[in-house]
VOGU-3710 file (C-alpha; in Angstrom, 3 decimals, decimal comma):
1> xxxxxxxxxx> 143,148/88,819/84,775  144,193/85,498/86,193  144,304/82,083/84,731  143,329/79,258/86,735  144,211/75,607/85,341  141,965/73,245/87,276  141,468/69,520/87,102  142,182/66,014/88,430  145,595/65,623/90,677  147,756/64,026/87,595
11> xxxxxxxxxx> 146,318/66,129/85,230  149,377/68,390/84,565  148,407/71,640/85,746  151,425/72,690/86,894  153,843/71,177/83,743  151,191/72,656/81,080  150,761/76,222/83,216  154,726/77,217/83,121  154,514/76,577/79,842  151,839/78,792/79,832
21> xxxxxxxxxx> 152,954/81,311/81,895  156,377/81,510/79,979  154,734/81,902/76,714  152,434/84,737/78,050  155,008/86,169/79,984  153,121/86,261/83,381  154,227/84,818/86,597  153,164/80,864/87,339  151,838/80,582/91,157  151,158/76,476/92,135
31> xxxxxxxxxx> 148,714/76,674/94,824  149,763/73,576/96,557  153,291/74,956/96,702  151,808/77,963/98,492  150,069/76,255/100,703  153,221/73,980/101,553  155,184/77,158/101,868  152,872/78,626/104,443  152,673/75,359/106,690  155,897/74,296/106,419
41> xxxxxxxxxx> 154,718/71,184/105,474  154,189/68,527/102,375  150,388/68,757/101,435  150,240/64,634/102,479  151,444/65,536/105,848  148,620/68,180/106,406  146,571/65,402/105,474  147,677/62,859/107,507  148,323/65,091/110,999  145,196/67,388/110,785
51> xxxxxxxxxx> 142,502/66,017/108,062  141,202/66,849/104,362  139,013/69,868/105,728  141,820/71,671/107,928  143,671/71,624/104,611  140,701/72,873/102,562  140,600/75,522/104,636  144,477/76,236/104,075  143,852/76,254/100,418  141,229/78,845/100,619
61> xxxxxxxxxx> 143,072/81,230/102,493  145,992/80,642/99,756  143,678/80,951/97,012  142,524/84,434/98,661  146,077/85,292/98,538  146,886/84,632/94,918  143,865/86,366/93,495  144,755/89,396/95,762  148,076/89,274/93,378  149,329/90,683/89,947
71> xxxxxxxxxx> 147,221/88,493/87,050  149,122/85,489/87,128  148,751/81,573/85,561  147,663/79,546/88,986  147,512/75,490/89,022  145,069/74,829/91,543  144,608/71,587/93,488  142,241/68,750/92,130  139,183/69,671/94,644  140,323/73,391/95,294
81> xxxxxxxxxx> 137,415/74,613/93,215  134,710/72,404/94,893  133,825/74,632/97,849  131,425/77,416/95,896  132,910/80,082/97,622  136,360/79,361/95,997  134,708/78,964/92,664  132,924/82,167/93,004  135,842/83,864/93,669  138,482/82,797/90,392
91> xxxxxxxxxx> 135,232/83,532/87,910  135,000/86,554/89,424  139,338/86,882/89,060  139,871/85,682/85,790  139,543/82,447/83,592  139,283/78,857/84,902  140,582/76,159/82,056  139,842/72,227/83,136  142,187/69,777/82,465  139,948/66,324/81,648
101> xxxxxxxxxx> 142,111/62,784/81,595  140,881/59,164/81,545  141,660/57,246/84,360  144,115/55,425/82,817  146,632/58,186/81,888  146,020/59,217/85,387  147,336/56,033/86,921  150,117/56,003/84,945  151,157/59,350/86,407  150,214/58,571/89,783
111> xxxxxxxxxx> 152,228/55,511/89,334  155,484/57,328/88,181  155,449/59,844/91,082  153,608/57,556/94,136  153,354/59,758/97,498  152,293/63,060/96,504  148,795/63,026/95,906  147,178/62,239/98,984  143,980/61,496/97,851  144,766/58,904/95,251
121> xxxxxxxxxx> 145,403/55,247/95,552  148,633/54,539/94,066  148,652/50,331/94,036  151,920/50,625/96,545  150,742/49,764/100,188  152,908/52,330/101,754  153,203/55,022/99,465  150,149/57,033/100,583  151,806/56,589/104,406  152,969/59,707/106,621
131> xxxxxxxxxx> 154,696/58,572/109,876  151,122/59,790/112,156  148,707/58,036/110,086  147,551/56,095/107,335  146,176/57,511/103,614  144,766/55,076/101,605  143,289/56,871/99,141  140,886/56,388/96,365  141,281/54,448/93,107  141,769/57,229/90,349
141> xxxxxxxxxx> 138,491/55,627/88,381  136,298/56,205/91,732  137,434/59,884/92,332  136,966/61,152/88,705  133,732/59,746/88,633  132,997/61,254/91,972  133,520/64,805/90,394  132,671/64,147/87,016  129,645/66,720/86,865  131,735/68,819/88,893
151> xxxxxxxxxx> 134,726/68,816/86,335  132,423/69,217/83,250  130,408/71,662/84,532  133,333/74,250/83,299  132,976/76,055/80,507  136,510/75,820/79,154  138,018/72,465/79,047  140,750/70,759/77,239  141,849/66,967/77,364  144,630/65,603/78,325
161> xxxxxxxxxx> 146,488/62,999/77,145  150,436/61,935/77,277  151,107/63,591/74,067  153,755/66,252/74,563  153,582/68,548/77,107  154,291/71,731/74,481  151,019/70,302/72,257  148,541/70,288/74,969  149,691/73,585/76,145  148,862/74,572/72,809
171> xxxxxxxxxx> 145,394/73,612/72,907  145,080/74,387/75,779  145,924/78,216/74,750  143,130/77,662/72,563  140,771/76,691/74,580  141,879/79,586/76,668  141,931/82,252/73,733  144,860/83,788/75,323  148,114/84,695/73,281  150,909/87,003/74,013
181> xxxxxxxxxx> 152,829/88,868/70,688  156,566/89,590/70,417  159,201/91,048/68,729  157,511/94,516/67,389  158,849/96,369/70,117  156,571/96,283/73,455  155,252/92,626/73,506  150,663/92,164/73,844  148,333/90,497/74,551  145,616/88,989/72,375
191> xxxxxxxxxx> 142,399/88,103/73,854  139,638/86,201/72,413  136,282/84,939/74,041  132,839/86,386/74,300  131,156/89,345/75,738  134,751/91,191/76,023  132,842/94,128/75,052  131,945/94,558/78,622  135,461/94,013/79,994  137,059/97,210/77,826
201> xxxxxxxxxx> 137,389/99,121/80,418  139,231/97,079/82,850  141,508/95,702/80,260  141,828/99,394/79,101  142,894/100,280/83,440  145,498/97,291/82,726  147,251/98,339/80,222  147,408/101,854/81,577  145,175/103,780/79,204  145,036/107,251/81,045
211> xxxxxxxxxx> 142,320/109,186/81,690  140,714/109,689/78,190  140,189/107,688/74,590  138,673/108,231/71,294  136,308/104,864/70,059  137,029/104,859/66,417  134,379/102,434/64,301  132,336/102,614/61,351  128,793/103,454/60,163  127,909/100,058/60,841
221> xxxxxxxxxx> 129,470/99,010/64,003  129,377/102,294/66,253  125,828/102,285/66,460  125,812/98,605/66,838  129,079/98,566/69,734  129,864/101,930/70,003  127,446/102,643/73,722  128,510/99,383/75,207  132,310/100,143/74,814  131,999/103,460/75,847
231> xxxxxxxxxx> 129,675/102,642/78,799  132,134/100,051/80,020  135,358/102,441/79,872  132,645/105,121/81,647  132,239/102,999/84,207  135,873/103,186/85,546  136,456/107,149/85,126  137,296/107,552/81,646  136,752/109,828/79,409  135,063/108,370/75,768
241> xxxxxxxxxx> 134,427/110,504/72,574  133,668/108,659/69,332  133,914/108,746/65,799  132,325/107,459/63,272  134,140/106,756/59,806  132,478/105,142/56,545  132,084/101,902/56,125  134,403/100,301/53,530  137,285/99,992/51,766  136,745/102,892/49,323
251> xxxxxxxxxx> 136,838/105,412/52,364  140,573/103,594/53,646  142,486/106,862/52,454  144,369/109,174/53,705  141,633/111,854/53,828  139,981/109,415/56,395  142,971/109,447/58,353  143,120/113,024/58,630  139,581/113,147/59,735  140,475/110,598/62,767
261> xxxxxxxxxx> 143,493/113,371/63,411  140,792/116,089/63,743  138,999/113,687/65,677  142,007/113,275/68,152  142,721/116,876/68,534  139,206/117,465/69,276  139,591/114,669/72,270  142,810/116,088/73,305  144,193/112,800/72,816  148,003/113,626/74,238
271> xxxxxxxxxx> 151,629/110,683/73,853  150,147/108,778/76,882  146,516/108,018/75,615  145,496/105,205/74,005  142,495/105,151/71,142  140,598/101,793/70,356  140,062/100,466/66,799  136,571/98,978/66,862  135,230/97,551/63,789  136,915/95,409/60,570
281> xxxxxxxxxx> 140,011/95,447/58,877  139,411/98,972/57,763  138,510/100,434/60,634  141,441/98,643/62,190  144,237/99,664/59,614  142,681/103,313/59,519  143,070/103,713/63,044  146,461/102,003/63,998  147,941/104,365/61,001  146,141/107,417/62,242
291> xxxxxxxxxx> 147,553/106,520/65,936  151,040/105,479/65,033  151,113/109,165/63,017  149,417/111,282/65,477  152,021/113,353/67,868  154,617/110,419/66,483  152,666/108,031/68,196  150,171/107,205/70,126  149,004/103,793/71,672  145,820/101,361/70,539
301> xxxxxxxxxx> 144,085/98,849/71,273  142,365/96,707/68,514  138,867/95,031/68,728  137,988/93,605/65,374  134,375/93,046/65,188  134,636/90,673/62,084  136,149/87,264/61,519  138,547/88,482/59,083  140,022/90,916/61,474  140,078/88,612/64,406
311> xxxxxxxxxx> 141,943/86,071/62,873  144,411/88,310/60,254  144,139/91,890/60,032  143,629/92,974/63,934  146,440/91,102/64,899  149,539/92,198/63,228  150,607/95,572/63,745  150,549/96,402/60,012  148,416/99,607/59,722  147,566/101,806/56,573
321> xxxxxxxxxx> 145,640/103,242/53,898  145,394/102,236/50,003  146,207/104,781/46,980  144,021/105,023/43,772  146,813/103,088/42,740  146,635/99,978/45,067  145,882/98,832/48,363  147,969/99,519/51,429  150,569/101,381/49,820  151,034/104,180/52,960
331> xxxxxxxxxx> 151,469/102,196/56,424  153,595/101,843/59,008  154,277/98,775/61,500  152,207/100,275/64,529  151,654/97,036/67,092  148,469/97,405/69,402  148,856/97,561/73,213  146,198/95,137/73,513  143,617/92,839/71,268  140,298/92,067/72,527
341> xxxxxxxxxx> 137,987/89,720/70,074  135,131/90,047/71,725  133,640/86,786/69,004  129,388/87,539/70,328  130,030/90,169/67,665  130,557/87,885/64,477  126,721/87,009/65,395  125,716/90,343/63,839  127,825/90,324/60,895  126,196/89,297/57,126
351> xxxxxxxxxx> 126,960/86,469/55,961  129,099/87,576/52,881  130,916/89,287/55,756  131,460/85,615/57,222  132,571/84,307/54,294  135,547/86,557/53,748  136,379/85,687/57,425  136,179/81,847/56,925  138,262/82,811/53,855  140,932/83,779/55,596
361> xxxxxxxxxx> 140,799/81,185/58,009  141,290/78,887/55,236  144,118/80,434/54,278  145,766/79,771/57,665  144,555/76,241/57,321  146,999/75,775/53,904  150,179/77,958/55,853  150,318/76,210/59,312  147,642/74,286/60,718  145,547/71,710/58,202
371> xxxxxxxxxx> 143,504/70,949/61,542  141,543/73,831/60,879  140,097/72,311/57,670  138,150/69,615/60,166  136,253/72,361/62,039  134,666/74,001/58,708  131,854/71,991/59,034  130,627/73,682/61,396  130,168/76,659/58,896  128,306/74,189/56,491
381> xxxxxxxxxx> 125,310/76,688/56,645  127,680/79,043/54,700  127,107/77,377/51,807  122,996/77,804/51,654  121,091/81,124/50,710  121,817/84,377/52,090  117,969/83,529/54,046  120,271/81,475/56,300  120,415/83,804/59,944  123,979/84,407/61,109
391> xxxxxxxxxx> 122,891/84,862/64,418  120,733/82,211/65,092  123,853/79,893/63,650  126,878/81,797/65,666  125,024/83,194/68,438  125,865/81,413/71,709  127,884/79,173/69,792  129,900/77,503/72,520  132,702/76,162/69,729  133,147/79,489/68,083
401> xxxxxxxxxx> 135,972/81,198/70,231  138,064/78,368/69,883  137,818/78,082/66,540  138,832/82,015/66,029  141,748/81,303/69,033  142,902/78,550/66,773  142,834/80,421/63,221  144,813/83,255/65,048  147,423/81,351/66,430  148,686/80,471/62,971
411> xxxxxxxxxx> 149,157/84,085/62,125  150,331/84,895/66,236  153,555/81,904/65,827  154,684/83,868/62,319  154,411/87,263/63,845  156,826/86,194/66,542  158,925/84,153/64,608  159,682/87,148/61,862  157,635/90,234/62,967  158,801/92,927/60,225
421> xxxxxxxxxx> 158,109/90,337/57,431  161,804/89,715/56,626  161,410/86,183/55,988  158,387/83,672/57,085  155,879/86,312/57,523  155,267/86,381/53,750  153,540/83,486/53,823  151,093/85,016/55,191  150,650/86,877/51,703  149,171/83,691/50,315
431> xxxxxxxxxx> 146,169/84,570/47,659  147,112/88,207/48,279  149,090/89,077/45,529  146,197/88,276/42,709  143,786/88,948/45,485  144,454/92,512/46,153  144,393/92,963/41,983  141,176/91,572/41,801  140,086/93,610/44,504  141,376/96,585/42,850
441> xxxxxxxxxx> 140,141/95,830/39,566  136,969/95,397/40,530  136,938/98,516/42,416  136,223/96,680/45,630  133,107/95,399/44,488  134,736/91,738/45,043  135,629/91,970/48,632  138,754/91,088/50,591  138,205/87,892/51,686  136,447/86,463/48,538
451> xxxxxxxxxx> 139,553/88,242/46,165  141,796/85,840/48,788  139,794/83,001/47,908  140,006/83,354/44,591  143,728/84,387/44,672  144,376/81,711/46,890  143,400/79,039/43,804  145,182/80,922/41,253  148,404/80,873/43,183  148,112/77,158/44,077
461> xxxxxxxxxx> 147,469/76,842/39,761  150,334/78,673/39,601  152,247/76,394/42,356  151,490/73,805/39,463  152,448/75,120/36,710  155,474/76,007/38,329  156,129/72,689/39,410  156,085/73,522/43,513  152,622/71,347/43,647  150,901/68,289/42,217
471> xxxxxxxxxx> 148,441/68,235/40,590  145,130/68,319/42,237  146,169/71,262/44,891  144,008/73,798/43,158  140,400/72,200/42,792  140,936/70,874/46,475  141,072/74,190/47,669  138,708/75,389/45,583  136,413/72,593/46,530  136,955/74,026/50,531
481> xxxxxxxxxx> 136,189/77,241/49,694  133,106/76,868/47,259  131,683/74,776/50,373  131,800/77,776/52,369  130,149/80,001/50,100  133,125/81,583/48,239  134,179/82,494/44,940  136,625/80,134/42,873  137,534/82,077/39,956  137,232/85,899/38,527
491> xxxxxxxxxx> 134,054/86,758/38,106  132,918/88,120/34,107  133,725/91,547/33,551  136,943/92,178/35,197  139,641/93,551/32,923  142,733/91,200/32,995  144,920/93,844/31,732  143,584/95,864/35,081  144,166/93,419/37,439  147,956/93,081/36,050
501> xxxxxxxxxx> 148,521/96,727/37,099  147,326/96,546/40,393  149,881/93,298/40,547  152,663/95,536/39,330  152,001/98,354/41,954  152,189/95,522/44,945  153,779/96,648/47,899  155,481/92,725/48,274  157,278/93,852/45,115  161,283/93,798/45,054
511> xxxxxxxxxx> 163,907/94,402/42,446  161,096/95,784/40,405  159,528/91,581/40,526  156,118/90,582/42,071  157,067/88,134/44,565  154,783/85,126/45,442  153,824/83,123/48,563  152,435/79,887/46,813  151,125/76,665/48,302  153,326/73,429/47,456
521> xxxxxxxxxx> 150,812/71,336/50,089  148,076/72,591/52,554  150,797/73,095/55,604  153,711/73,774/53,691  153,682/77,417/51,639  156,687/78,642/49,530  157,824/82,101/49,410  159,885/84,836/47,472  158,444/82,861/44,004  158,635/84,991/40,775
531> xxxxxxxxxx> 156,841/83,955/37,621  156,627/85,508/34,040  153,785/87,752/33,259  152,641/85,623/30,318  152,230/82,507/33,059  150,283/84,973/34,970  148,647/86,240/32,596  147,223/82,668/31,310  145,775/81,981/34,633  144,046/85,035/34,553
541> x> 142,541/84,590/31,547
//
């Protein structure tokens, strides 16, 4: 699908949208230039020789031609979205993103590059000027107020200010929920925004999924997603079986697996399908192992149903199942073809579920972006009684698929930067290592996301003790994450001894040492750390 950047001339549509387009690797289309290219003439000259409405009528007919283009990243002109034909047809295309700018950065951009916006008074009496006739213009204050309902009457927006140009195009790819992943072989996509759901199947066309896929989810989200998905893929010729898995992590083994094989034979899923993970982290990791295994590989596409998965585990490529012994012992580095977080869905989840997800946003928060810390409050309900209604929070909630775009991009930047976890990527292990002991210890009865919580504050007491952060570190974050609902410390009853084991049999072990990622700040995490067991130990109690 397209993107469409749209806003007031000055705005930096066409600056921010090759960054853009670069970064999603996708071809950048300026509409003015098109139209200039057509005429074989500057846009003020249109103006000036035949009139504001004979070059409207230009920039239809070369927004027509874009659209009828491969998906590209398209800076339109300041008013090329007021006719509602034109408007009509980019929703219908793709994604509009408006830029929004005070008048006064405006000026001073007008002012820096007089002559090329025809519409705009520039405060030079002969800048606006083509040799037939006159432009004067409009003061930038009177034409932003002019379309001021017009300009916020977009759903996605993102301000604009004279920070750099590489920042904004980062929020803007917030905003947007659009990311691209490289450097694990054949480069993705990752999507996130509502009601994606209903988009499957053309994404699943783009991406060139043949003729036939199997829906793997769970006993809780196949009969909750599994009709929709397969309706949408239906509804452009494709063949849909699906299979249900349990629900859990106790059922993340390697007899699960082989049921999903039996599953794909039964499909006749052959090396040019693709199958679609759509549920949690388990059914996620379940799937991309079973595809990366089946007839040496297969293609998938992930849509993680649950926070935790949209912002961590349906994004990485890692893919497995967990051993008696510990968790995630088999895998293999299996990328998706695509990732769709369709975030309506986190409106069904329970709200224990939601805490594990916030849990792991947190955790993102302390690697690469404290920002993230300022938006929990809008999660403050986590803290109350379980008689609190997901849904009526989350639902419709028009913040929400920012906040998940944001909490992924953290994870999205290290993925690129080391994808086969040779270096920076282990930060991402932060509150894993005791985390996935706990977990085990307590024979998944604490689950993931509360076992990172709590890990998360033992490694940042360890961080201390170890001299890599001052004190203070570890009741901060365990003030963050108590706010949300989360666990702080091991609950009564789980074996220390036990949750030592599980530590030993940790797959981020090497030479025969359990390697750390601890937190010296929130923003700055440490890895490759090794501590004695009787320091470990202590902490655990």
């Amino acid at each position: 699908m397209h993107i469409f950047l749209y806003g007031p001339p000055g705005s930096g549509k066409s600056t921010i949208g090759r960054i853009i387009a670069r970064r999603l690797e996708m071809p950048f289309v300026d509409l003015d230039e098109m139209i200039e290219t057509a005429a074989g003439r500057k846009i003020r000259e249109i103006f000036a020789s035949d009139g504001e409405a004979a070059f409207r009528s230009m920039e239809s007919a070369a927004l027509a031609r874009a659209v009828a283009d491969a998906p590209a990243v398209i800076g339109l002109g300041g008013g090329a979205l007021l006719k509602p034909e034109n408007r009509a047809m980019a929703e219908a295309a793709g994604e509009i993103l408006c830029f929004e700018a005070d008048a006064a950065t405006l000026e001073a951009r007008v002012a820096r590059a007089p002559g090329v916006r025809p519409l705009l008074q520039t405060g030079a009496a002969d800048t606006n000027l083509s040799e037939n006739k006159p432009l004067p213009g409009k003061p930038v204050a009177q034409l932003l107020a002019e379309r001021a309902t017009h300009y916020a009457s977009f759903r996605r927006r993102v301000k604009v200010s004279d920070r750099p140009p590489e920042q904004t195009a980062n929020a803007a790819q917030t905003a947007l929920g659009a990311y691209r992943v490289t450097g694990m072989g054949t480069a993705y996509h990752v999507r996130a925004d509502e009601n994606l759901l209903d988009k499957l199947g053309m994404f699943f066309k783009e991406v060139g999924g043949g003729g036939r896929t199997v829906v793997v989810g769970d006993t809780n989200t196949l009969p909750l997603y599994g009709e929709r998905a397969a309706a949408s893929l239906r509804a452009q010729g494709i063949d849909v079986s699906l299979a249900a898995v349990p629900a859990g992590e106790t059922h993340k083994t390697i007899a699960t697996v082989s049921v999903l094989w039996s599953e794909f034979l039964k499909a006749d899923i052959e090396r040019g399908d693709i199958v679609i993970a759509l549920g949690g982290g388990v059914v996620g990791d379940l799937t991309g192992f079973a595809a990366a295994t089946w007839l040496r590989g297969v293609r998938w596409i992930s849509m993680p149903t649950t926070l935790l998965a949209m912002v961590d585990s349906g994004i990485g490529g890692k893919t497995g199942a967990d051993l008696p012994e510990g968790k995630n012992l088999i895998g293999a580095f299996h990328p998706p073809a695509l990732v769709l977080a369709d975030t309506a869905t986190l409106a069904s989840l329970p709200l224990r579920e939601l805490r594990c997800g916030l849990a792991e946003a947190v955790k993102h928060a302390v690697i690469g972006d404290p920002g993230l810390i300022g938006l929990l409050p809008h999660f403050e309900f986590c803290r109350k009684a379980a008689a609190h209604d997901v849904c009526a929070c989350l639902d419709g909630a028009e913040w929400l698929a920012s906040f998940v775009a944001r909490a992924m991009a953290v994870k999205i930047d290290i993925i690129r930067e080391d994808p086969f976890e040779q270096g920076r990527r282990a930060a991402l292990n932060l509150g894993h290592t005791f985390g996935h002991g706990i977990e085990q210890a307590s024979g998944f009865s604490v689950q993931h996301g509360e076992a990172v919580a709590i890990g998360t504050v033992l490694e940042a007491r360890l961080a201390e003790n170890l001299g890599l952060a001052d004190q203070g570190l570890a009741e901060r974050l365990a003030g963050i994450f108590a706010a949300l609902g989360l666990p702080v410390s091991v609950p009564p009853g789980i074996d220390a001894a036990s949750v030592m084991t599980a530590m030993r049999h940790d797959k981020k072990k090497e030479g025969g040492k359990v390697r750390f990622a601890l937190p010296a700040a929130i923003g700055d995490v440490r890895t490759g750390i090794v501590a004695d067991d009787a320091v470990i130990g202590k902490l655990l109690g």
